[in-house]
C-alpha positions in Angstrom: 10.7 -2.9 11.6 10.9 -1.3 8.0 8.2 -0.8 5.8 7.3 -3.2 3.1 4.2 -2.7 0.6 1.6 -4.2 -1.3 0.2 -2.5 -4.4 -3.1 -3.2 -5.1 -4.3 -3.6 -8.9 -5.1 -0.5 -10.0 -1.6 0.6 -9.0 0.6 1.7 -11.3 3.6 -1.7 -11.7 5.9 1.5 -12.5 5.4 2.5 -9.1 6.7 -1.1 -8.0 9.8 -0.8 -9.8 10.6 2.4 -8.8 10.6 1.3 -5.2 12.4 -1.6 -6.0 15.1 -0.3 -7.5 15.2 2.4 -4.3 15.7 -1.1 -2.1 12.0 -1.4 -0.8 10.2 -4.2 -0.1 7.1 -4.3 -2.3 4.2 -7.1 -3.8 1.5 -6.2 -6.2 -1.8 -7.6 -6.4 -1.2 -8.5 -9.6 2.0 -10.9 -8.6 0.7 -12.4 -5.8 -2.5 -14.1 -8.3 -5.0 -11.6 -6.2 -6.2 -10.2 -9.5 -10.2 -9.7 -8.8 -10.0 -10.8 -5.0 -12.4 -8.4 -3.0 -11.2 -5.5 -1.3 -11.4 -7.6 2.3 -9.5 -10.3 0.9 -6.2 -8.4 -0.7 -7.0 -6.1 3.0 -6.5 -9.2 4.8 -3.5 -10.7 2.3 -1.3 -7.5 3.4 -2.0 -8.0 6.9 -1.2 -11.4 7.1 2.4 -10.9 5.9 2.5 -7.2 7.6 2.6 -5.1 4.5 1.4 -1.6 4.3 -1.7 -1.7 1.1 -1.1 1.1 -1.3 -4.4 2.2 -3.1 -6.4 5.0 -4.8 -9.7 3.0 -4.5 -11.7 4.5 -1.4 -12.9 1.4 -0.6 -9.8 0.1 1.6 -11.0 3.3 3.4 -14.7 2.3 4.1 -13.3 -0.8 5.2 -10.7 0.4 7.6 -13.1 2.7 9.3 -15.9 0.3 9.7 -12.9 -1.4 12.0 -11.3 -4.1 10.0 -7.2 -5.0 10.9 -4.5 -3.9 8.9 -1.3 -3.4 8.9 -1.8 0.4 7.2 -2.9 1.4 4.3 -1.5 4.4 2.0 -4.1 6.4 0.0 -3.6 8.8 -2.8 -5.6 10.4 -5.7 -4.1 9.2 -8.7 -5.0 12.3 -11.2 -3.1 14.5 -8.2 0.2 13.2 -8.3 2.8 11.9 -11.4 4.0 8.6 -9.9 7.2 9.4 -9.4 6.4 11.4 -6.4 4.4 9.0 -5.3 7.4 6.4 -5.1 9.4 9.0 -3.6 7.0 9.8 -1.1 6.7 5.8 -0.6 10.1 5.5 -0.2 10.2 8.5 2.8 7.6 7.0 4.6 9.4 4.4 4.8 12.1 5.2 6.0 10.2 8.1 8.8 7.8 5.5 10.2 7.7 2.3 11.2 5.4 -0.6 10.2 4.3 -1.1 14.1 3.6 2.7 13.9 1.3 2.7 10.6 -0.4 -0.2 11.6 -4.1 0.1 11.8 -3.7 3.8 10.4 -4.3 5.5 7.2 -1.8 7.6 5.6 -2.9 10.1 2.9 -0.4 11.0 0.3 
């Protein structure tokens, strides 16, 4: 099964668009009304509907290594990349790895 994303708010909507227009499945926090929710909550909105959460906030982190489900999450350090390499390195992980293969795994960009 393909990827498909979920941005979380401090993500870039540029980055959303560029996917989109590359044909990728993405939601942002910001769209789905999650503006605000905690870290667990938007954690647990992209497992639910099986959607890999993109973030540069290192708490997804603390919260998948103290053992809570998702579906994958995708890290990066904003000031370290211009954002179209990030949606270019979005869009080749999707299409190298499955979501049943990221699931429960973190993926450092």
């Amino acid at each position: 099964m393909d990827i498909k994303y979920h941005l979380d708010e401090h993500i870039d909507s540029a980055i959303a668009a560029g996917l989109r227009l590359r044909g990728v499945d993405v939601t942002t926090t910001i769209e789905q009304g999650l503006d605000g929710a905690s870290e667990s909550r938007q954690l647990e909105f992209a497992r639910v509907n099986g959607r890999v959460l993109v973030t540069c906030d290192s708490d997804f982190i603390a919260l998948a290594n103290s053992g809570v489900p998702h579906a994958g999450i995708v890290f990066w350090t904003a000031r370290h990349r211009r954002l179209g390499q990030v949606v270019l390195d979005l869009v080749l992980l999707s299409r190298v790895v499955t979501a049943e293969e990221i699931a429960g795994h973190v993926e450092f960009l």
